[in-house]
N, C-alpha and C positions, 0 to 999 in steps of 0.2 A: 782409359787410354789402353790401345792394346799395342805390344811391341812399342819397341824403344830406339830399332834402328840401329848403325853401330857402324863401321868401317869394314866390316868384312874379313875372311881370311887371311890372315899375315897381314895387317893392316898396321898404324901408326899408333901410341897412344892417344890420339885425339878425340878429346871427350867429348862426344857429340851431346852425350844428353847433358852439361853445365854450358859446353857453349852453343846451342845448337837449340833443342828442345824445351829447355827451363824459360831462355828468352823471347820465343815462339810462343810460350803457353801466356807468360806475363803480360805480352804487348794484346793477348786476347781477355784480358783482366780474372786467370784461371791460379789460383792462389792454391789452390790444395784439388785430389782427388779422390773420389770414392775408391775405385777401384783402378790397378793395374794391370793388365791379362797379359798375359807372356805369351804365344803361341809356339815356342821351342826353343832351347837353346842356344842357336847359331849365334855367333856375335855379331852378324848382321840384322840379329830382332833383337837381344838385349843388352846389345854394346851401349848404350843410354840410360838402362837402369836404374845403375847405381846412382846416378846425380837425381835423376826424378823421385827417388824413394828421398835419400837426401832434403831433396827442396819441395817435395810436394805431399809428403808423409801419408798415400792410400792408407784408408782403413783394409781394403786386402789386398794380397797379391793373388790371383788365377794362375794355376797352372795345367797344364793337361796328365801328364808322366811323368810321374821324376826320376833322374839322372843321378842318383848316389852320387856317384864317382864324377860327376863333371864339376871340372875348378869353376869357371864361369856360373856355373846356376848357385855353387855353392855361398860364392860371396853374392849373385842377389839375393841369397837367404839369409847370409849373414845382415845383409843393408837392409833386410825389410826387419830384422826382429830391431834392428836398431833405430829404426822408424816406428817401433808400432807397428808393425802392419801385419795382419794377420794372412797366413798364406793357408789358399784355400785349391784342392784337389777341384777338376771342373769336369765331367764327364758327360757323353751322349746323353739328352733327355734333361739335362738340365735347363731350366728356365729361370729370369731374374727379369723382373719388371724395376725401370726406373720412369717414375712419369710421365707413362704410355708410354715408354721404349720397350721392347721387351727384346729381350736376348736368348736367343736360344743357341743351346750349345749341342752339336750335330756330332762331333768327334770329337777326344776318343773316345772310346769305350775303355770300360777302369781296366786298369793294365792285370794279366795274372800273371806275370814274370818279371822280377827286376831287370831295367833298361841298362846294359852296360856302356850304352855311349848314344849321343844324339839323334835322331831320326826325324827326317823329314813328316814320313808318314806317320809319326807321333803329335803331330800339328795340332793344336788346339783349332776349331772351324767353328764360327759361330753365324748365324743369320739375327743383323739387326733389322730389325721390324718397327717399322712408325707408320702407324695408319696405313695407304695406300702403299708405301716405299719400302723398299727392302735390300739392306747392302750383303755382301755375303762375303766374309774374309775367311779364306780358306789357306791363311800362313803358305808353307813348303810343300801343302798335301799332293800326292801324285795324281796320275789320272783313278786310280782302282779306288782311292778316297773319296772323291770325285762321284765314284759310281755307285757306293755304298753310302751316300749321304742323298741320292736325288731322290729314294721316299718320303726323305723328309720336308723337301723344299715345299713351301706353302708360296701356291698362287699369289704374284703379288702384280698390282698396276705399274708401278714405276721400280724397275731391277737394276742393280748397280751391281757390279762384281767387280770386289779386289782381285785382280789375277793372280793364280796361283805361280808363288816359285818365282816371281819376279819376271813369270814372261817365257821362264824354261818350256820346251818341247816335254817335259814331262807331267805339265798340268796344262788345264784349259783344255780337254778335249770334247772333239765333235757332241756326243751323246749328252754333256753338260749345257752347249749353249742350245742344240736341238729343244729339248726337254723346259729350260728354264728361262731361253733367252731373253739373255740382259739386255739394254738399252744400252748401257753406259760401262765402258769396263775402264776400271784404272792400272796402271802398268806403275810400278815403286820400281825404279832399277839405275843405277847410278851411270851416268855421260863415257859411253868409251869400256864400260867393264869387261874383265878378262873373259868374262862367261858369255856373251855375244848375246846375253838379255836385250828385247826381247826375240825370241825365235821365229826367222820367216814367216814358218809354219802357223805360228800362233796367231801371229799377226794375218796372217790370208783368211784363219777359220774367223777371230774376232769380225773383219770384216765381211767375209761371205753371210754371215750370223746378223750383219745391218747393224751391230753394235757401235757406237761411236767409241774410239779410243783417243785417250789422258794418258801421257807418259813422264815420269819424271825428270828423265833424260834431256824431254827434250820440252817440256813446258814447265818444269820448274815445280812451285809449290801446288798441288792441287785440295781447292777449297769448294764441299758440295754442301750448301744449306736446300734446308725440306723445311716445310709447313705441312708434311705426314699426308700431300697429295702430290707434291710435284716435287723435282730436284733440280739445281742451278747448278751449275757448274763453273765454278772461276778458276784460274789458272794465274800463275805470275807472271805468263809472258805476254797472256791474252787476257 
C-alpha cells in the first residue's frame, strides 16, 4: 500500500484510515500487508496510517527522508514499532520484486543533510512494472523531480501515471508526458478543495498528451486491474 490519505491541512479528526481504508481493504478480502510506503509526510498521505499499521500489521514501513522533528511521522513511527513493522529507508536505484511486480524506486536520493520539516520534493517516486504495464506514482514531486527521474523510465506498452501533486500546476509537466506518455493518467484530489486541484493547465497538457484522464473528484473510487498486458479501468460512478 502506498500512502494512506488523510483530510488535509487543518482538517477534522476523522479517521480515515479505521473508517475509510481498513473497510475498503476487508470488503477486498485483504487481511494483512507486506509492505506500507509512505511517499511524505503531508497528512493528506499519511493521515490513514496509524489505523492501517493498527489493523493490518506491514512487515515494513518505506520511507524516503526522515523528518526528526515532524509530530505526524513521529507517531507513524511510533504505530509501526508497535505493529511489528520494520521501517525501512527507500532510496534512488532500489528494486523489490514481488511476484513479477517489480518496484522500482526513482527518488530520493539518500538525503546528506537532516530535513527540518516536510518537502514535497522529498517524495518517495516509484515505477510499478508488470510485464507490459507500468504505473508511476510520483507523490508531491515537482516538475524538476519529474525531469531528474525521466533517465530512468523504462519503455513500457501500456503507462499509467498517478499525477503528481494531485493535479497542482507544479507537477505533470510538458517534457514528462512528451518523453513518456501515458495512456491513462489518474487525478486523487478531493470535490471542491480549497487548492483548485486539478489545474487548467494540467488538465489541457494531460489532454493535448491523448491521455485519458480518472479524477476522484469527480468519478469516485478508481479501480485498474492488468493481467501484465493490458489495464481496465473501473470507476464508482462509471
Amino acid at each position: 500500500m502506498i500512502d494512506t490519505g488523510g483530510v488535509g491541512f487543518g482538517g477534522t479528526a476523522f479517521d480515515l484510515g479505521g473508517r475509510v481504508l481498513a473497510p475498503a481493504l476487508w470488503a477486498r478480502g485483504v487481511r494483512a500487508l507486506d509492505v506500507l510506503a509512505v511517499t511524505h509526510g503531508d497528512p493528506d498521505h499519511i493521515g490513514g496510517a496509524v489505523a492501517v499499521l493498527r489493523d493490518f500489521r506491514p512487515a515494513e514501513v518505506w520511507e524516503g527522508i526522515p523528518v526528526p522533528g515532524h509530530v505526524p511521522l513521529q507517531q507513524l513511527h511510533a504505530a509501526a514499532v508497535a505493529a511489528g513493522s520494520r521501517i525501512e529507508h527507500r532510496h534512488a536505484g532500489a528494486r523489490v520484486d514481488f511476484d513479477g511486480v517489480a518496484i522500482h524506486i526513482l527518488h530520493p536520493t539518500a538525503p546528506d543533510w537532516e530535513r527540518q520539516r516536510v518537502r514535497n520534493d522529498d517524495s518517495l517516486v516509484a515505477e510499478v512494472r508488470y510485464g507490459e504495464v507500468s504505473l508511476l506514482l510520483t507523490g508531491d514531486a515537482s516538475a524538476a523531480v519529474e525531469r531528474a527521474i525521466l533517465p530512468q523510465l523504462a519503455p513500457a506498452r501500456v503507462r499509467l501515471l498517478k499525477v503528481g501533486h494531485h493535479g497542482s500546476r507544479t507537477s505533470t509537466f510538458q517534457e514528462l508526458l512528451d518523453r513518456w506518455k501515458p495512456q491513462i493518467a489518474i487525478i486523487s484530489c478531493g470535490r471542491g478543495n480549497r487548492f483548485g486541484h486539478p489545474a487548467p493547465e494540467v488538465l489541457a497538457r494531460l489532454q493535448a498528451a491523448g491521455a485519458r484522464v480518472y479524477r476522484t473528484d469527480r468519478d469516485g473510487e478508481i479501480t485498474v486491474s492488468t493481467d501484465a498486458h493490458a489495464a481496465d479501468v473501473r470507476t464508482f460512478r462509471r
